[in-house]
SEMAR-123110 format. One record per residue: x, y, z of N, C-alpha, C, O, CB in turn. Coordinates in steps of 0.05 Angstrom, whole numbers. Each point is the difference from the previous one (the first is absolute). Glycine has a CB too. Layout:
REC   n_east   n_north     n_up   ca_east   ca_north    ca_up   c_east   c_north     c_up   o_east   o_north     o_up   cb_east   cb_north    cb_up
REC        X         Y        Z         X          Y        Z        X         Y        Z        X         Y        Z         X          Y        Z
...
//
This chain:
REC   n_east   n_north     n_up   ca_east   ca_north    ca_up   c_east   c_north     c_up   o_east   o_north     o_up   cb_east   cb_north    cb_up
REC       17       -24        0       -17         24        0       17        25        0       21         3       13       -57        -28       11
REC       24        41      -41        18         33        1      -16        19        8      -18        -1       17        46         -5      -53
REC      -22        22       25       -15         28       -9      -14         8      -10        7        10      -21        12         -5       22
REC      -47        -4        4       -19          6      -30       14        15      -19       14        20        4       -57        -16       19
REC       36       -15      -44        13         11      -27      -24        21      -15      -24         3        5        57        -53      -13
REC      -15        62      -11       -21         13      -15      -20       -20      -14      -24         3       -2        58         35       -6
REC      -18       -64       -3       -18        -11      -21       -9       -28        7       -2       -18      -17        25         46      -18
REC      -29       -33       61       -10         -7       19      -28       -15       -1      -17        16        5        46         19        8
REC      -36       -54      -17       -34         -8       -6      -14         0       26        4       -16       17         3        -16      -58
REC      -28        57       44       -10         -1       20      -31       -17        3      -17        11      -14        49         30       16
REC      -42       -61        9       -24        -10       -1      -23        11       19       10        10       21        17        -47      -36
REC      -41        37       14       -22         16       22      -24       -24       -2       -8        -4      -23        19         68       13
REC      -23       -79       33       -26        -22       -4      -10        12       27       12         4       21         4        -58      -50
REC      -49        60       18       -21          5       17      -15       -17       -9       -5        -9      -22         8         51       34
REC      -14       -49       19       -18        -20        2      -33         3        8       -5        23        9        50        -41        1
REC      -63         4      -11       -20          2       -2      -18        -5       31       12       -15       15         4          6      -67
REC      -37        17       61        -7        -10       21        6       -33        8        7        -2       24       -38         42      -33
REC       30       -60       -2        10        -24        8       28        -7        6        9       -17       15       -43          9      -37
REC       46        29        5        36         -3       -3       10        -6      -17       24         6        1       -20        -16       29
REC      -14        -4      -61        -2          4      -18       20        25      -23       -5        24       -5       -37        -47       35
REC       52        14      -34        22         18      -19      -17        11      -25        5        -7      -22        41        -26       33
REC      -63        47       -6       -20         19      -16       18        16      -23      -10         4      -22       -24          2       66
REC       49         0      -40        26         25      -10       19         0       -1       12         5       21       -26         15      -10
REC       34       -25      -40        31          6        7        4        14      -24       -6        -9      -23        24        -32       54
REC       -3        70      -24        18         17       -9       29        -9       -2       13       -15       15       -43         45        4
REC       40       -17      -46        30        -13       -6        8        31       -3      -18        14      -10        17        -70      -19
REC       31        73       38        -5         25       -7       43       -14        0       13       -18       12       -80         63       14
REC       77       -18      -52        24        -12        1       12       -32      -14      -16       -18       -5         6         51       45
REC       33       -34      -44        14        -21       -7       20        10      -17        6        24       -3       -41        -54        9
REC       43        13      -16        29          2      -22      -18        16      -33      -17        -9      -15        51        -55       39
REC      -19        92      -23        -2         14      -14      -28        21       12       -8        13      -18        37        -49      -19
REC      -40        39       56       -15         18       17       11         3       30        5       -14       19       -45          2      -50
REC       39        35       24         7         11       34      -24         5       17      -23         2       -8        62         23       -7
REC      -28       -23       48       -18          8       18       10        19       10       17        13      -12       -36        -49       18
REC       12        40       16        11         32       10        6       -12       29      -19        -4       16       -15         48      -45
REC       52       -48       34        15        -17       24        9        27       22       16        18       -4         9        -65      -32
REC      -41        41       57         8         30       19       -7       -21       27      -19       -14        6        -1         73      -37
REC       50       -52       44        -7        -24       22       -6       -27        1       11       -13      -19       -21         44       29
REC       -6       -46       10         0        -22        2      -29       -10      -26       -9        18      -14        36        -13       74
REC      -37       -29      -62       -26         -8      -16      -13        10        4      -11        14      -16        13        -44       10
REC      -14        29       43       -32         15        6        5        24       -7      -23        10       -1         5        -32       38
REC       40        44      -45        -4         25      -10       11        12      -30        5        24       -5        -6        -23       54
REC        2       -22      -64         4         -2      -19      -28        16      -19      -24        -2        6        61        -41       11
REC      -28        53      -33       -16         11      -12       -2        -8      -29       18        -1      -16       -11         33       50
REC      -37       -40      -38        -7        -20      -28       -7        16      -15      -21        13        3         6        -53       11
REC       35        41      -36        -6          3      -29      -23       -13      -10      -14       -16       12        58         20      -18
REC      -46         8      -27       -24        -16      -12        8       -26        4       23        -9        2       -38         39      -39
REC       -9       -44       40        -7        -27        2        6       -15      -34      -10         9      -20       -30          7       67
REC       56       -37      -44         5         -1      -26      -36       -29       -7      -19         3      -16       100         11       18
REC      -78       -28       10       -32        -14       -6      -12       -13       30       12        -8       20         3        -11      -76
REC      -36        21       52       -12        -21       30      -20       -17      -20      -10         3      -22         7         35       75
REC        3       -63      -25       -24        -20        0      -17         4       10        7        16       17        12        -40      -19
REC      -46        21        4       -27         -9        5       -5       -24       12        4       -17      -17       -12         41      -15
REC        1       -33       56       -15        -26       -7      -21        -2       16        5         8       23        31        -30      -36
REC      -56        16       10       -23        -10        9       -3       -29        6       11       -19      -11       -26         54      -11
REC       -9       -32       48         6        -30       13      -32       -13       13      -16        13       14        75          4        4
REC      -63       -45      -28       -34          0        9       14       -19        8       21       -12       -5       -66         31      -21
REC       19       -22       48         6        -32       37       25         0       -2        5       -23       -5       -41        -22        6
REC       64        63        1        19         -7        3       24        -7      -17       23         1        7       -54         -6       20
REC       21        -1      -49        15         -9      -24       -1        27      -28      -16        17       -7         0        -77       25
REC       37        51      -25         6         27      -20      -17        -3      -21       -6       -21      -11        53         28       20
REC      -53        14      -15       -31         -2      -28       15        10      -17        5       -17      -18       -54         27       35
REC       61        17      -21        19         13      -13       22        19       -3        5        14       20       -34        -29      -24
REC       40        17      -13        22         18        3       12        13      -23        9       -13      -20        -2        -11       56
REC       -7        55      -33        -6         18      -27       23        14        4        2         4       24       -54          3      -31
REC       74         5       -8        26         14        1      -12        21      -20      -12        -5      -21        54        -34       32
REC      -34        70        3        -5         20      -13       30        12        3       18        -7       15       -73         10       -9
REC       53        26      -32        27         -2       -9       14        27       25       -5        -3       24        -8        -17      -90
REC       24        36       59         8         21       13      -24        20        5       -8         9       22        55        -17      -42
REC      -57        11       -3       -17         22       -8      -28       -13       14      -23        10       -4        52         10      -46
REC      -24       -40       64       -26        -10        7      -22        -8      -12      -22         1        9        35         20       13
REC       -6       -32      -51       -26        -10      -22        9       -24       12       21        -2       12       -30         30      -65
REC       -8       -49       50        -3        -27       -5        8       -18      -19      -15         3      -20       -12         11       40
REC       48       -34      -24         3         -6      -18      -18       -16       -5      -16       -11       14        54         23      -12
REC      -31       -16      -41       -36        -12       -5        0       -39        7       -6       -17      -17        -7         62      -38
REC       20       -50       77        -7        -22       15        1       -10       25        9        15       17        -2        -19      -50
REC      -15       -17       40        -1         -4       32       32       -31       -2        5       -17      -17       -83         32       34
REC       87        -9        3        23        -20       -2       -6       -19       23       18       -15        6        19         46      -26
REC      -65       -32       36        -8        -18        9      -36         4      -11      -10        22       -2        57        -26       43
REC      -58       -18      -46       -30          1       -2      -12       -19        6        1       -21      -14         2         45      -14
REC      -19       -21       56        -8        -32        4      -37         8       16      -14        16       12        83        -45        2
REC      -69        16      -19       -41         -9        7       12       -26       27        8       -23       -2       -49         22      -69
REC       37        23       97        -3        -20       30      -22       -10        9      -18        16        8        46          6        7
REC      -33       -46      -12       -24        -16       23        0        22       19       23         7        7       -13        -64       -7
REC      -28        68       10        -3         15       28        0       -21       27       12         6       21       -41         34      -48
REC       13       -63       24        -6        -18        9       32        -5       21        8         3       23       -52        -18      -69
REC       53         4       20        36        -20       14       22        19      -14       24        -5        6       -37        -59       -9
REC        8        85      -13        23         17       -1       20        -4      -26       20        12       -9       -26        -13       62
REC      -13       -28      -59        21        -11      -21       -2        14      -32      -22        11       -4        17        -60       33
REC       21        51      -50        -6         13      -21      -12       -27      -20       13       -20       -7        26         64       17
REC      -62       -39      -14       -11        -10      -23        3        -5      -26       -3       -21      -13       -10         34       37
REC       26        24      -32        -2         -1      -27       25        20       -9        8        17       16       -64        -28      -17
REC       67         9      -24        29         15       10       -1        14      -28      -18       -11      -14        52        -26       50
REC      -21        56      -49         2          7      -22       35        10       -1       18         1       17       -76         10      -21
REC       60        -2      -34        21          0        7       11        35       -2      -18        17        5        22        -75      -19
REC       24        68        7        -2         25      -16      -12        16      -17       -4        24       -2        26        -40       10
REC      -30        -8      -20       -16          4      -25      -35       -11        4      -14        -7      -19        66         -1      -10
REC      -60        11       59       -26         -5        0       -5       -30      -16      -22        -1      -13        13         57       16
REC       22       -74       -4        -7        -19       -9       -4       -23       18       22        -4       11        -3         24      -46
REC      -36       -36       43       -10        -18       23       15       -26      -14       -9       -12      -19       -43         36       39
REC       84       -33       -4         4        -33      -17      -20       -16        4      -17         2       17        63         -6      -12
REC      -40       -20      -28       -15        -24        1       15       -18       25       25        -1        4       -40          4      -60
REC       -5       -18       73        13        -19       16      -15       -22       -9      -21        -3      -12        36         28       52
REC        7       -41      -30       -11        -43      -14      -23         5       22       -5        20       13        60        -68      -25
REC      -61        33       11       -19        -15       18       13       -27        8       14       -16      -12       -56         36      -11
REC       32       -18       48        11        -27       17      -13       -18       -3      -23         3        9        38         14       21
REC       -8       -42      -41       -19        -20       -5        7       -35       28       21       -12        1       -21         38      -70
REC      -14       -29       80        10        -24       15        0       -18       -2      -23        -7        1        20         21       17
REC       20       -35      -23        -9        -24      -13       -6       -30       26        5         1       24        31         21      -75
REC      -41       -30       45       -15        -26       24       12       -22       -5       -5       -20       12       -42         33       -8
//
């Protein structure tokens, strides 16, 4: 461990009433600076280079949306899922591309 650096990747995750990682900010890295004054807690954040989104039903992650600096949305979800409320479990899943895979079917033999 050193010195905060200028080019430094700073992460920031807020969480949600359950605890839940609702939010993470990326601000900085290799080829963006931050504004390094003192220790982290007084570090002062530059633009935010992208954050996540995620949303969460009974517990389990439903989704998760990355918007850019400028705060648009990019045009997809990098998680997309349909949860059982019931048991929490995901049902139904899609992909980048909003596309639901095919699954085999389990067949049992006797």
């Amino acid at each position: 461990m050193g010195a905060p650096g200028a080019n430094d990747l700073i992460a920031v995750f807020t969480s949600d009433s359950y605890g839940n990682v609702a939010r993470e900010e990326y601000y900085g890295g290799d080829g963006h600076t931050v504004g390094v004054v003192g220790g982290l807690c007084t570090t002062a954040t530059n633009t935010r280079e992208y954050r996540i989104d995620h949303d969460y039903t009974a517990g389990s992650l439903k989704s998760s949306r990355y918007f850019d600096s400028a705060n648009l949305p990019l045009g997809f979800l990098a998680v997309d899922q349909d949860i059982d409320s019931g048991t929490g479990l995901a049902h139904r899943s899609r992909d980048s591309a909003e596309v639901q895979p095919v699954r085999a079917a389990c067949i049992g033999l006797l």
